[in-house]
Structure formats: structure tokens, C-alpha cells
N, C-alpha and C positions, 0 to 999 in steps of 0.2 A: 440477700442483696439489699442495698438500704433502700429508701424510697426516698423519694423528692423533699418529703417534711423532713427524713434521717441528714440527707447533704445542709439543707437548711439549718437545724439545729448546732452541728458538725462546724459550719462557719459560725455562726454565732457563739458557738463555744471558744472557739477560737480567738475571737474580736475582732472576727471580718465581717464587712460586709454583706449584705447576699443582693447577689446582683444575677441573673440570667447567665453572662459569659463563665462568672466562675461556676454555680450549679453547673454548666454544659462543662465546663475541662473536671472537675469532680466528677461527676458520672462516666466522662470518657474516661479516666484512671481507674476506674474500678472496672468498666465493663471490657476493658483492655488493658490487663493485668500485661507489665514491662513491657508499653508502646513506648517508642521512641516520639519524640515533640512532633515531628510531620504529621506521624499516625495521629496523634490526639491533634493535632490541627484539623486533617481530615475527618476525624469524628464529630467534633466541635462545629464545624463546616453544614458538617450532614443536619444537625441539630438545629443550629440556630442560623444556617445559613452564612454570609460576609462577617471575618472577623480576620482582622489582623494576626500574621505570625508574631506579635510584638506581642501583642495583648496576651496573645496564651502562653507565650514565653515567661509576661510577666503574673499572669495570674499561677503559672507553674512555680515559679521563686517565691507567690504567699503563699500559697499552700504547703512547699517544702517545709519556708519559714517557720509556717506555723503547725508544722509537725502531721498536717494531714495525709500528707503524700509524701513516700521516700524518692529519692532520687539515687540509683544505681549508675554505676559507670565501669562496665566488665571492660578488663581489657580487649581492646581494637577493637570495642565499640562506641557507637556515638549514646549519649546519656540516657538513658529509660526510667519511668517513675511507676510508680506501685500504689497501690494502696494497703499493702500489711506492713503496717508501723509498729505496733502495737509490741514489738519482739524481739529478740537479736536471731532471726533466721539466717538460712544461705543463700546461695542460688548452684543450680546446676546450669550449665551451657554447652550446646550442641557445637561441638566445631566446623561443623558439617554446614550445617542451614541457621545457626545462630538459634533457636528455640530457645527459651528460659523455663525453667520452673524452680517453685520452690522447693527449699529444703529446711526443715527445720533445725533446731542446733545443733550440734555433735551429740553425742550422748556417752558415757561411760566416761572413761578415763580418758581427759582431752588435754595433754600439759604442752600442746602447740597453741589452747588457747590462750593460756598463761604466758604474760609477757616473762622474758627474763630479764627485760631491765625494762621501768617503765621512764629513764629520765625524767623524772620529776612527774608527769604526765598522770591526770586522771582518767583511767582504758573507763569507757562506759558500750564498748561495742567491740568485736572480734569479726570482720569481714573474713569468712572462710567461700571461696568459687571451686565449686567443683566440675569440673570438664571434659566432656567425654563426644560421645553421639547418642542421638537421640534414636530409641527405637524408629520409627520410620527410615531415618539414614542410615542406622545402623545394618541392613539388609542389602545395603544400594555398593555398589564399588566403594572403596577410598579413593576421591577425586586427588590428583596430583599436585 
């Protein structure tokens, strides 16, 4: 897990600022790996006490920007951010209770990764969601 100097560096690699609000939504994305924006408000909150939904909304779009945090958007959910960038990973999703975890890339023979047409388009990423239940749900009924 990074430490406080590691977020520090991290913005300034970037050619942000470092300011207290962002350090606080940085550490809340890492220590709550695909919160949704409320969550890392509430994180943010616990942290540094008073801070605008706006402000973490808008320190969430630098950090996208600047490639420190991914922003995910599974269908019929509302948007969640990450901190592994660094990859073309997956995600699995619980249907059940909504859970996320990672997945790494396909492996073997993948030729759904491969566009077959890419109209003109440079593909630098291949979203693959895989969906299922999550062990804990997985033992409970199928709710209706």
C-alpha cells in the first residue's frame, strides 16, 4: 500500500498539485478499491472532516485525467474508481449484492479481444465484465 510521501510523489508526477483534499480522495481510492463517489465522500469526510460533494467529484475527474485513478462504469451501476491503472484488467460482478473484484486479462486464445472492424479507430483497451455471484451470495437463495 503507498504511503502519504508515495500519493505525494504520484500527484506531482502527474502535474498536480498536492493539496490535503486530493491526498484524502487518493487514499480513499486505494483503500476502497470500486467505491462509488458517496463512498469516497464518506471516506474523505472521516479523514479530513467538511468537504464538498463537488470538490471530490471534481478532484475524482484530475485524478482520472491524469491517469491516477480509473473510473469504471458496470452496467446498472452508478460509476466506481480504482486504483489499478497500470493494465488492461477485468472486473467480475456479483448480481446478487453488486461486489466487484478484479480480473486479470483473458489469457490463451482471446479473438473476442480482437476487433473485427476497428473503423478507423486506435483499440488501446478491451473492456471484458464478467458476471456471475459472488461466493457469499452464491449459497443464499436466487432472490426474484
Amino acid at each position: 500500500m503507498p504511503t502519504t510521501v508515495d500519493y505525494e510523489q504520484m500527484l506531482r508526477g502527474a502535474g498536480l498539485r498536492v493539496t490535503k483534499p486530493r491526498l484524502a480522495v487518493l487514499t480513499a481510492v486505494y483503500d476502497h478499491p470500486h467505491a462509488d463517489t458517496g463512498s469516497l465522500i464518506d471516506a474523505v469526510r472521516e479523514d479530513l472532516g467538511e468537504v464538498s460533494p463537488q470538490a471530490v467529484y471534481d478532484i475524482l475527474r484530475a485524478l482520472t485525467d491524469a491517469r491516477l485513478v480509473r473510473r469504471i462504469e458496470p452496467a446498472g451501476s452508478v460509476a466506481r474508481y480504482e486504483s489499478r491503472v497500470d493494465d488492461n484488467h477485468h472486473h467480475i460482478i456479483c448480481r446478487d449484492c453488486g461486489a466487484i473484484a478484479d480480473v486479470d486479462c483473458a489469457v490463451g486464445e482471446t479473438p473476442c479481444l480482437t476487433a473485427s472492424e476497428t473503423h478507423g479507430f486506435t483499440i488501446d483497451e478491451a473492456e471484458v465484465v464478467y458476471w456471475g455471484r459472488c461466493p457469499e451470495c452464491a449459497g443464499a437463495p436466487i432472490p426474484n
